[in-house]
PDBQT receptor file of N, H, CA, C and O in Angstrom, charges set to zero:
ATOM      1  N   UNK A   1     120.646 104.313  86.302  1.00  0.00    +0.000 N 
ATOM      2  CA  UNK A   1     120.817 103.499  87.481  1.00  0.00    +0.000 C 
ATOM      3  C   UNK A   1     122.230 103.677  88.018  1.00  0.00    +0.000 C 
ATOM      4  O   UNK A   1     123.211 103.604  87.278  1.00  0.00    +0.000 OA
ATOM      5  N   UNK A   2     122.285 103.839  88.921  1.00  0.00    +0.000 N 
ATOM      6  H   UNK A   2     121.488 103.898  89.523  1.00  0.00    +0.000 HD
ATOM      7  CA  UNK A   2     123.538 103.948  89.724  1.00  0.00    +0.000 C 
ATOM      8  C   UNK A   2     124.526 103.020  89.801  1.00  0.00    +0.000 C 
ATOM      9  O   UNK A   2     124.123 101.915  90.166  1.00  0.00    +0.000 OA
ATOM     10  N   UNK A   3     125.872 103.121  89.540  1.00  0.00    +0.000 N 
ATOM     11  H   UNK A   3     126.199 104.019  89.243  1.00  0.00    +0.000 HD
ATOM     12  CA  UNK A   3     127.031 101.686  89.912  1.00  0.00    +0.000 C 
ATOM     13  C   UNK A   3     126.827 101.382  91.474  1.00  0.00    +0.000 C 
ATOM     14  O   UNK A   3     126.651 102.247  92.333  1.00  0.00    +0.000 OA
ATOM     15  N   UNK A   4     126.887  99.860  91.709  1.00  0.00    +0.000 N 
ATOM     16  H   UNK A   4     127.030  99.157  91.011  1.00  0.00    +0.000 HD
ATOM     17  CA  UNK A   4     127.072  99.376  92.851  1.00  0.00    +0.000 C 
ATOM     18  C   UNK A   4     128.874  99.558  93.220  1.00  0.00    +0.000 C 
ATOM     19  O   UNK A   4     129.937  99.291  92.660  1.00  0.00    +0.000 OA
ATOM     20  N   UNK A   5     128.473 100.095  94.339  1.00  0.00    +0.000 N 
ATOM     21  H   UNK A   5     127.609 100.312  94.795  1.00  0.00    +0.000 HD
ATOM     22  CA  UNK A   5     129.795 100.078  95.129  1.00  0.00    +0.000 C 
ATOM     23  C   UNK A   5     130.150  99.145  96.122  1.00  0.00    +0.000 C 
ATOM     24  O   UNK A   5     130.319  99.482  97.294  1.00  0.00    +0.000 OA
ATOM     25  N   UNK A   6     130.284  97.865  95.673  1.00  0.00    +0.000 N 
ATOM     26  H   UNK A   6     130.147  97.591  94.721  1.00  0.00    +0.000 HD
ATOM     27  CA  UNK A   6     131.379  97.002  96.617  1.00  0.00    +0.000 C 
ATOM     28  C   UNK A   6     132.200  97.116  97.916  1.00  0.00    +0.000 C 
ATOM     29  O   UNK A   6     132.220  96.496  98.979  1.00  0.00    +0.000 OA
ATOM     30  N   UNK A   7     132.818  98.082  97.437  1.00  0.00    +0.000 N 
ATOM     31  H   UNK A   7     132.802  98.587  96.574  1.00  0.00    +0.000 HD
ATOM     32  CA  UNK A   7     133.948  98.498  98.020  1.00  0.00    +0.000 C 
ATOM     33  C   UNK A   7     134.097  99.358  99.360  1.00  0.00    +0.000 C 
ATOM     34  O   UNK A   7     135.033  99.473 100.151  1.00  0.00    +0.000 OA
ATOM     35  N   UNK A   8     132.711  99.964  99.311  1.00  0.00    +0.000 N 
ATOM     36  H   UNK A   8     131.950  99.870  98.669  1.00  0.00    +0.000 HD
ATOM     37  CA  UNK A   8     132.557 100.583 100.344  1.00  0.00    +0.000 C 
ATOM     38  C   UNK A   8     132.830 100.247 101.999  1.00  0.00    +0.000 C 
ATOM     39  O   UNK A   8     132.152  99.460 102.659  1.00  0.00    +0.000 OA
ATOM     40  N   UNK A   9     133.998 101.043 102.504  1.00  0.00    +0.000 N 
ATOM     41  H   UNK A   9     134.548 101.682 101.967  1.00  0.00    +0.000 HD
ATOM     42  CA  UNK A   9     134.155 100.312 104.090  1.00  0.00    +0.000 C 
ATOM     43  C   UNK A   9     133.037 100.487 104.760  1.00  0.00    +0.000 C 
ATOM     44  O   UNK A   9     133.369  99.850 105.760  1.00  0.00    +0.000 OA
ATOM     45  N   UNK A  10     131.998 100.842 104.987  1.00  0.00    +0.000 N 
ATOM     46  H   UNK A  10     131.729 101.359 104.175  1.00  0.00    +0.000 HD
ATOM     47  CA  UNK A  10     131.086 100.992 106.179  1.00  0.00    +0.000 C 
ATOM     48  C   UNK A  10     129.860  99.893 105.946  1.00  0.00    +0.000 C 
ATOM     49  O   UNK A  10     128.852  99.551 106.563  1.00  0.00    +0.000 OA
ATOM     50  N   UNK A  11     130.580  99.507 104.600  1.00  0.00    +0.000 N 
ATOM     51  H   UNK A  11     131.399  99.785 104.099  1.00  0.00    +0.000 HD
ATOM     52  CA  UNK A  11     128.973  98.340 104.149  1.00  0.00    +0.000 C 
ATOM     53  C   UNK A  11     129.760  96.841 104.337  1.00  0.00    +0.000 C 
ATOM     54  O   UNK A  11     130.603  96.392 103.560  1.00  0.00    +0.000 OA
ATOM     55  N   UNK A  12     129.286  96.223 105.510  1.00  0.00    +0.000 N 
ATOM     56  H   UNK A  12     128.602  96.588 106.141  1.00  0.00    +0.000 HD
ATOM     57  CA  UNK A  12     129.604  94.793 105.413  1.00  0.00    +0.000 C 
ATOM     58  C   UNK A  12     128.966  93.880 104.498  1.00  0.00    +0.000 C 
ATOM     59  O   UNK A  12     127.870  93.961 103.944  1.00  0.00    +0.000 OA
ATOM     60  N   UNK A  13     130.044  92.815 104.434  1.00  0.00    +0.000 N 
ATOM     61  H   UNK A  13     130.934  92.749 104.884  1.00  0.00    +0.000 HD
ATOM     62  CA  UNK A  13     129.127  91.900 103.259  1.00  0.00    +0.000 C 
ATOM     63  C   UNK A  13     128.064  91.348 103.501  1.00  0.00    +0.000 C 
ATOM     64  O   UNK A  13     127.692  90.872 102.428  1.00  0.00    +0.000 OA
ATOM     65  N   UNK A  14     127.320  91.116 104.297  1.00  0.00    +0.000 N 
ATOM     66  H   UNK A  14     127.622  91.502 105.168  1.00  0.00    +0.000 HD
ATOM     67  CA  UNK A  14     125.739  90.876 105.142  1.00  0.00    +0.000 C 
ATOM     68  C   UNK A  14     125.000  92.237 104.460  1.00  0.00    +0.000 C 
ATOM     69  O   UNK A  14     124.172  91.954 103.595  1.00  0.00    +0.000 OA
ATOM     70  N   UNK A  15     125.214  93.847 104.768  1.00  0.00    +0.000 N 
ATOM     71  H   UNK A  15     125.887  94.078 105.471  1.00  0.00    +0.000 HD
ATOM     72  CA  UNK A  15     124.250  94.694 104.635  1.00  0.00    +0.000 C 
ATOM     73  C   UNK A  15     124.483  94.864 103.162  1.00  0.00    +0.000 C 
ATOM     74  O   UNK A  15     123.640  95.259 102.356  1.00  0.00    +0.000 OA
ATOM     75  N   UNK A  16     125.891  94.475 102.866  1.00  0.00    +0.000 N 
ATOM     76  H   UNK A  16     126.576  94.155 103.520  1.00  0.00    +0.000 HD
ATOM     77  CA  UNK A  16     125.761  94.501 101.047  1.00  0.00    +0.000 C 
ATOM     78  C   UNK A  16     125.271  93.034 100.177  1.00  0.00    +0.000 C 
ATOM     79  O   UNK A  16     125.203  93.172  98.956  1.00  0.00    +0.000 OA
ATOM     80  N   UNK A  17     125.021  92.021 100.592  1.00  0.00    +0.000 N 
ATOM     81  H   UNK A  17     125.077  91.909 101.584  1.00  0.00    +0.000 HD
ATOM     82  CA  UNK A  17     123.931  91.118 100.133  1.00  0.00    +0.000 C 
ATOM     83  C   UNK A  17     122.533  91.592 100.436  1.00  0.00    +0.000 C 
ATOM     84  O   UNK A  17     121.783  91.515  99.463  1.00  0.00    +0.000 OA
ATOM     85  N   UNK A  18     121.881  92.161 101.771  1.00  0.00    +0.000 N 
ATOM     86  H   UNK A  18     122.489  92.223 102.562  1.00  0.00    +0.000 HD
ATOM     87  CA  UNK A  18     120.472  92.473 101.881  1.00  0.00    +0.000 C 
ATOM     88  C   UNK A  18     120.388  93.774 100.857  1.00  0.00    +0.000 C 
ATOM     89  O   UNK A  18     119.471  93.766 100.036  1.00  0.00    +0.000 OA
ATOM     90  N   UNK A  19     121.212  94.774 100.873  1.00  0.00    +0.000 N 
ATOM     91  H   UNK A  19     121.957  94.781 101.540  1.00  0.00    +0.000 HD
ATOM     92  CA  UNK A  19     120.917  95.310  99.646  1.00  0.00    +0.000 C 
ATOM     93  C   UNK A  19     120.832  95.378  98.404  1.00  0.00    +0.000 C 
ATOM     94  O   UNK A  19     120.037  96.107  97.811  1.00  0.00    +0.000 OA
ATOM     95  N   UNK A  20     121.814  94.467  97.771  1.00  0.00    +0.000 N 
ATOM     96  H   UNK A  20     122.460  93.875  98.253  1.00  0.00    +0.000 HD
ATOM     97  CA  UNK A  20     121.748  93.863  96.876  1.00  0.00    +0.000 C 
ATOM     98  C   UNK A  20     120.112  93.036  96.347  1.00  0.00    +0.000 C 
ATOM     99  O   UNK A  20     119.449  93.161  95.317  1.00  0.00    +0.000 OA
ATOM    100  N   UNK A  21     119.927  92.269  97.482  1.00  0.00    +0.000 N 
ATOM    101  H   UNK A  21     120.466  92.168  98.318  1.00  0.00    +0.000 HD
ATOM    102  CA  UNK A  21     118.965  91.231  97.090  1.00  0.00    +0.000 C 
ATOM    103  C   UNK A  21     117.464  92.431  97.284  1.00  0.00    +0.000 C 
ATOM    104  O   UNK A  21     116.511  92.330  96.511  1.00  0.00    +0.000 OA
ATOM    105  N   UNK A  22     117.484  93.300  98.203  1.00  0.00    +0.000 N 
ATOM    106  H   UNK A  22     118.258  93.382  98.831  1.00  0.00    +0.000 HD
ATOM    107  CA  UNK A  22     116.297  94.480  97.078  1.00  0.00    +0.000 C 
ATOM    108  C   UNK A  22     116.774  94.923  96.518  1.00  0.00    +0.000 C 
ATOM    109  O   UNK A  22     115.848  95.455  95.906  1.00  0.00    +0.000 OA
ATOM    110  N   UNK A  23     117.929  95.396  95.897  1.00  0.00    +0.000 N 
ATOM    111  H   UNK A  23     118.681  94.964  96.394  1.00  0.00    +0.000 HD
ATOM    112  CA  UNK A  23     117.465  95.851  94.737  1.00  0.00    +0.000 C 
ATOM    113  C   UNK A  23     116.947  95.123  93.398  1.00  0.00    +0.000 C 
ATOM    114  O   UNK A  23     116.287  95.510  92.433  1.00  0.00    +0.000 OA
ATOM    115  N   UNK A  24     117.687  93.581  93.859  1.00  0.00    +0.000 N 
ATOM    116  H   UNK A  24     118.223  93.267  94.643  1.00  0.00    +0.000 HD
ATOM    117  CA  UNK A  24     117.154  92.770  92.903  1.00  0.00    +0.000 C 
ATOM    118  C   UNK A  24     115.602  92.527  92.318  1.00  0.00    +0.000 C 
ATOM    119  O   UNK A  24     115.066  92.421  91.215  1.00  0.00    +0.000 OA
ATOM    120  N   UNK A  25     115.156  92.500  93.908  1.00  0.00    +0.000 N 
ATOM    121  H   UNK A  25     115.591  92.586  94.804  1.00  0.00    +0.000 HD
ATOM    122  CA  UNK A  25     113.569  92.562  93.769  1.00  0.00    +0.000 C 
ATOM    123  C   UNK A  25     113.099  93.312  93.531  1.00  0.00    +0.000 C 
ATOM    124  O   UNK A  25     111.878  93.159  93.506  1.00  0.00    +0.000 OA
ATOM    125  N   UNK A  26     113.541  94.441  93.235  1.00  0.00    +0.000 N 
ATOM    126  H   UNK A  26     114.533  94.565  93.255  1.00  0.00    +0.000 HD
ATOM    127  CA  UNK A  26     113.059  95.626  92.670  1.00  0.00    +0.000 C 
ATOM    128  C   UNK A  26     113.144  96.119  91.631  1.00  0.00    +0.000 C 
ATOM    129  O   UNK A  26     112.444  97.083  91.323  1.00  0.00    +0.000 OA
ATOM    130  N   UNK A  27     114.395  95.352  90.490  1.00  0.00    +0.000 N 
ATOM    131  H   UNK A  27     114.964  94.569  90.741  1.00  0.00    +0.000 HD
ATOM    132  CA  UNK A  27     114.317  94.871  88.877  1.00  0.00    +0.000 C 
ATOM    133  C   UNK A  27     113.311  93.944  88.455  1.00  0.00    +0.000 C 
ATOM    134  O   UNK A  27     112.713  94.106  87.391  1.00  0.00    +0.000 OA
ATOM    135  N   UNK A  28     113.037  92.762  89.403  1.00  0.00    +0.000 N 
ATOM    136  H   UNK A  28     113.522  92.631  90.267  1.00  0.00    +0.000 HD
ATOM    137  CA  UNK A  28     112.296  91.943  88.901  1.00  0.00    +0.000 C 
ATOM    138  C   UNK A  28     110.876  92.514  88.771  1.00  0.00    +0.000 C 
ATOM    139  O   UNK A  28     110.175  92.507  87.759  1.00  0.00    +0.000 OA
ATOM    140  N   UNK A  29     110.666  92.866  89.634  1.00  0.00    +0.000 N 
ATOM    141  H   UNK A  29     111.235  92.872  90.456  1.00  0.00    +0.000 HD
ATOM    142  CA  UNK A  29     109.008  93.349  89.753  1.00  0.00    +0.000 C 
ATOM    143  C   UNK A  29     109.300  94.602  88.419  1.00  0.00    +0.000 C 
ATOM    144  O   UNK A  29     108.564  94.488  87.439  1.00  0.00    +0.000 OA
ATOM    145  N   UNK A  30     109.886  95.245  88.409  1.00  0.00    +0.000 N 
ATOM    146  H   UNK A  30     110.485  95.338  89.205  1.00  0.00    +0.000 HD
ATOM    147  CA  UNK A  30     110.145  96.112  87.231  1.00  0.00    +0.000 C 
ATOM    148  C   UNK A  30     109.801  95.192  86.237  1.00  0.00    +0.000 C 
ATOM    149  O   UNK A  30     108.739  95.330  85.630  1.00  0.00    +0.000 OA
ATOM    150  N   UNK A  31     110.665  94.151  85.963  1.00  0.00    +0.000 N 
ATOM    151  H   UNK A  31     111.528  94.039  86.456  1.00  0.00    +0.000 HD
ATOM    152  CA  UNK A  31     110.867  93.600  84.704  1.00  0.00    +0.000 C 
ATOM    153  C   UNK A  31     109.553  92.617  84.315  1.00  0.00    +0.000 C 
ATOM    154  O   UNK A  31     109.189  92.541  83.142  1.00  0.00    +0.000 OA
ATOM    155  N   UNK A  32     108.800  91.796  85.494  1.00  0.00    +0.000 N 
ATOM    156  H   UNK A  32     109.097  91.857  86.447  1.00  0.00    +0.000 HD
ATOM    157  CA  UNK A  32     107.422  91.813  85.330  1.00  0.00    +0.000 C 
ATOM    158  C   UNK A  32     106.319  92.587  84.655  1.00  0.00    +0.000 C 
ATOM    159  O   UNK A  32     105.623  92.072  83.780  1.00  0.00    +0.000 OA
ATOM    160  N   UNK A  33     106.133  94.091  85.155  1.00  0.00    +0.000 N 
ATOM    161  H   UNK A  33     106.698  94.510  85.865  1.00  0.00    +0.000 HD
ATOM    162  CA  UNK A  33     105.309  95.280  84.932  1.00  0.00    +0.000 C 
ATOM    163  C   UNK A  33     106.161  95.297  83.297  1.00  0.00    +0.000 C 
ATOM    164  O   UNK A  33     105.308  95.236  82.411  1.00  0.00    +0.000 OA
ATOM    165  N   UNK A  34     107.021  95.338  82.956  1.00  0.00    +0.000 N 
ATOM    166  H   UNK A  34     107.714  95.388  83.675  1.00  0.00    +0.000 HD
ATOM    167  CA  UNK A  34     107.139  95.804  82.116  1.00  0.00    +0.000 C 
ATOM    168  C   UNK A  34     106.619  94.278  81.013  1.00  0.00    +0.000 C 
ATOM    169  O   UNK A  34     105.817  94.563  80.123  1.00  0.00    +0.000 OA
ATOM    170  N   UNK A  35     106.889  93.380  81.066  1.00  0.00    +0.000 N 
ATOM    171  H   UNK A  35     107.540  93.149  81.788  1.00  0.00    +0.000 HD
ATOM    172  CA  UNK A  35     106.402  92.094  80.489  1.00  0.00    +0.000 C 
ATOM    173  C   UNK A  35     104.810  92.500  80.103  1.00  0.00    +0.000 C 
ATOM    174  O   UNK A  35     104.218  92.483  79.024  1.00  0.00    +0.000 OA
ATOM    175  N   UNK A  36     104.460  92.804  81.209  1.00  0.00    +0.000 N 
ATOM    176  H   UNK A  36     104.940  92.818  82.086  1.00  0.00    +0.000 HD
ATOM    177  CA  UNK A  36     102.632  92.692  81.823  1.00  0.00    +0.000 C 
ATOM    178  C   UNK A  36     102.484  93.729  80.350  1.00  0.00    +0.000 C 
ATOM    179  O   UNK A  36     101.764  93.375  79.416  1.00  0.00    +0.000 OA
ATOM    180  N   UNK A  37     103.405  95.241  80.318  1.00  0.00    +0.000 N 
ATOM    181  H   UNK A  37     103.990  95.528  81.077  1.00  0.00    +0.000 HD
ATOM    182  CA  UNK A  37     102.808  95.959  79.686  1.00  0.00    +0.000 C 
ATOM    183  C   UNK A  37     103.092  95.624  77.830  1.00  0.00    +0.000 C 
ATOM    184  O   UNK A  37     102.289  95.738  76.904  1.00  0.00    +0.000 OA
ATOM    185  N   UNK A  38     104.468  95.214  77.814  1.00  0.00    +0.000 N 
ATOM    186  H   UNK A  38     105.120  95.121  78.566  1.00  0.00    +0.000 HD
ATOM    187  CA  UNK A  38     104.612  94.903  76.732  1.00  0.00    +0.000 C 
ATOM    188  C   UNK A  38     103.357  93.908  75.886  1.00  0.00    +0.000 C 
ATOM    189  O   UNK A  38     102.844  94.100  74.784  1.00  0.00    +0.000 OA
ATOM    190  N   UNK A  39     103.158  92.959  76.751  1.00  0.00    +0.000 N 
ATOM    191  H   UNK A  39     103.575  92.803  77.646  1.00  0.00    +0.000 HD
ATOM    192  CA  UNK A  39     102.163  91.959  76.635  1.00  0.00    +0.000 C 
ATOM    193  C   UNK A  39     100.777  92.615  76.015  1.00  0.00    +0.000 C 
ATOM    194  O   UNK A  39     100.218  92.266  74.975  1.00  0.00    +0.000 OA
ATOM    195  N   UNK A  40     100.304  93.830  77.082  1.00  0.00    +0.000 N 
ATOM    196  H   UNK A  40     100.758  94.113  77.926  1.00  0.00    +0.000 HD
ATOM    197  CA  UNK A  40      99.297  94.594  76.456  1.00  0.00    +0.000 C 
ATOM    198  C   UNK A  40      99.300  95.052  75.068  1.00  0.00    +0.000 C 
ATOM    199  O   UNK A  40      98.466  94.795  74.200  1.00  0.00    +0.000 OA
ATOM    200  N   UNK A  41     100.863  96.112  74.939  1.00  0.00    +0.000 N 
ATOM    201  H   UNK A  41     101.540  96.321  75.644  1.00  0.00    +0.000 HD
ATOM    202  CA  UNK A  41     100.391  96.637  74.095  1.00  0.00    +0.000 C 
ATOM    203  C   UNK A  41     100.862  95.907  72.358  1.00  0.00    +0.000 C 
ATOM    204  O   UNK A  41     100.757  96.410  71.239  1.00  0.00    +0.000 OA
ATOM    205  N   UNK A  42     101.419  94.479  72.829  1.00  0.00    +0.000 N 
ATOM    206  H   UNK A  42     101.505  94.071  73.737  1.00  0.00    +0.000 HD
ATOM    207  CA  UNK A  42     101.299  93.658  71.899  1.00  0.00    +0.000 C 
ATOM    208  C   UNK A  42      99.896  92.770  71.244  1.00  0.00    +0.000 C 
ATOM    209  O   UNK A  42      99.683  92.534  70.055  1.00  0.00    +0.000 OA
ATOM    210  N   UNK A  43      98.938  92.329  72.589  1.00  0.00    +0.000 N 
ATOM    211  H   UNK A  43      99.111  92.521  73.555  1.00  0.00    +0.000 HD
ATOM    212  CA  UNK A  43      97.804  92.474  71.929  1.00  0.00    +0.000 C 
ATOM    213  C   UNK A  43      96.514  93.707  71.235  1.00  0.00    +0.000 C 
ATOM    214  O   UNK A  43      95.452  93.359  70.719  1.00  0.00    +0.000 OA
ATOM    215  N   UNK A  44      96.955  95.056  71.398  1.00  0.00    +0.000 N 
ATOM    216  H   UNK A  44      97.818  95.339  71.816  1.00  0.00    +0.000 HD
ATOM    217  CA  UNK A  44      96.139  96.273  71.072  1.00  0.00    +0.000 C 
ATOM    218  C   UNK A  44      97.034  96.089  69.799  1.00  0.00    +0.000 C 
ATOM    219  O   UNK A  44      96.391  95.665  68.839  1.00  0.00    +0.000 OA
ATOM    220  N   UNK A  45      97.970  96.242  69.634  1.00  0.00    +0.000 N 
ATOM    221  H   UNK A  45      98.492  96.587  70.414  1.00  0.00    +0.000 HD
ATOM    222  CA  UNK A  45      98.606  96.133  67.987  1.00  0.00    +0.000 C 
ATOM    223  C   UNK A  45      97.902  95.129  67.262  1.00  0.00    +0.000 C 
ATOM    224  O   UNK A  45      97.385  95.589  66.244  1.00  0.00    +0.000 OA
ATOM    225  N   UNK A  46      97.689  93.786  67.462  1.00  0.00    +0.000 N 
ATOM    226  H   UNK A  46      98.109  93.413  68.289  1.00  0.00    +0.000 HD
ATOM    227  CA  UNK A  46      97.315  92.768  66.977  1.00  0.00    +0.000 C 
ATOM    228  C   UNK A  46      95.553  92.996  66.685  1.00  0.00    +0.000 C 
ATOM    229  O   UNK A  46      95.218  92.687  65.541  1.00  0.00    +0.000 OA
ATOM    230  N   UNK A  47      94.886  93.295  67.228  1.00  0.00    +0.000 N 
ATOM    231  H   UNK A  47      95.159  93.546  68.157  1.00  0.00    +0.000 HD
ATOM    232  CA  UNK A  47      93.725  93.891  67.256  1.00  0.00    +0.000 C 
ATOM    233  C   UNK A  47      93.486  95.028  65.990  1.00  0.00    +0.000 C 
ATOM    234  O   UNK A  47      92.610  95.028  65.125  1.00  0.00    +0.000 OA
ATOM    235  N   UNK A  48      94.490  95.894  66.197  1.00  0.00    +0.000 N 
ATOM    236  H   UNK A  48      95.201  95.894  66.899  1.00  0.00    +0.000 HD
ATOM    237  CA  UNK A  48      94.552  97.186  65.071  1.00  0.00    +0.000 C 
ATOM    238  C   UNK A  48      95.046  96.960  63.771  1.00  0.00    +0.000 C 
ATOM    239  O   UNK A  48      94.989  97.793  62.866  1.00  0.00    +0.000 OA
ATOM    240  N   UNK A  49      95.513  95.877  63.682  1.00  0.00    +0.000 N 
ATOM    241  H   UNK A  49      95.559  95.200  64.417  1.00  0.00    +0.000 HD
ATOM    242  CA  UNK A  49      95.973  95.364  62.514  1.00  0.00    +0.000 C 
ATOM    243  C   UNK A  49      94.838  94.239  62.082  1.00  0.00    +0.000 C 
ATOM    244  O   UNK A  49      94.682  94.194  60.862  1.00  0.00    +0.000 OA
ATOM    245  N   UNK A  50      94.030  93.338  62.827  1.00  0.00    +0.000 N 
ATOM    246  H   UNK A  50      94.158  93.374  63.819  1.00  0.00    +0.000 HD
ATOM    247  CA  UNK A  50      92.827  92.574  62.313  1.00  0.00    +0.000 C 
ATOM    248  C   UNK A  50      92.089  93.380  61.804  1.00  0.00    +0.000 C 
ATOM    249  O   UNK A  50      91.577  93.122  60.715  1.00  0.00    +0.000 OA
ATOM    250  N   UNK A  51      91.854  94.511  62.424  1.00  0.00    +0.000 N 
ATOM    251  H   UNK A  51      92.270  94.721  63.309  1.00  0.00    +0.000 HD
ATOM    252  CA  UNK A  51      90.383  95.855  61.653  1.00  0.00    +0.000 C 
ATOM    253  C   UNK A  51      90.925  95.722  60.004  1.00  0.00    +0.000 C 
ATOM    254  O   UNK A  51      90.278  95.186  59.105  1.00  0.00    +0.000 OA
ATOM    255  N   UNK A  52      92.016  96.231  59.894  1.00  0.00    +0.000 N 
ATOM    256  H   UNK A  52      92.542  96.666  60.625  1.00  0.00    +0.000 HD
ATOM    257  CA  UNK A  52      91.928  96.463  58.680  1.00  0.00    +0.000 C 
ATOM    258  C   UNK A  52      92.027  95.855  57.769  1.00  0.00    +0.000 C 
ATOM    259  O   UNK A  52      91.882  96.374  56.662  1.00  0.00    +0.000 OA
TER     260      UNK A  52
């Protein structure tokens, strides 16, 4: 993932909060999907371990 650059003169603090705030939304939904999947493949473990 790339460092955020602050500092940048051509980015006002308005277009550097709206960018900021997607990219935020765009960890979260990451970090969801990844919940969602962890979640899965925590119940297929749990399953594979009752068989035996």
């Amino acid at each position: 993932m790339k460092k955020s650059d602050s500092n940048t003169p051509k980015e006002t603090p308005e277009e550097e909060l709206k960018r900021l705030r997607k990219e935020n939304s765009k960890l979260k939904a990451q970090k969801e999907a990844d919940k969602a999947k962890i979640s899965d493949l925590k119940k297929e473990l749990k399953k594979k371990t009752c068989r035996q």
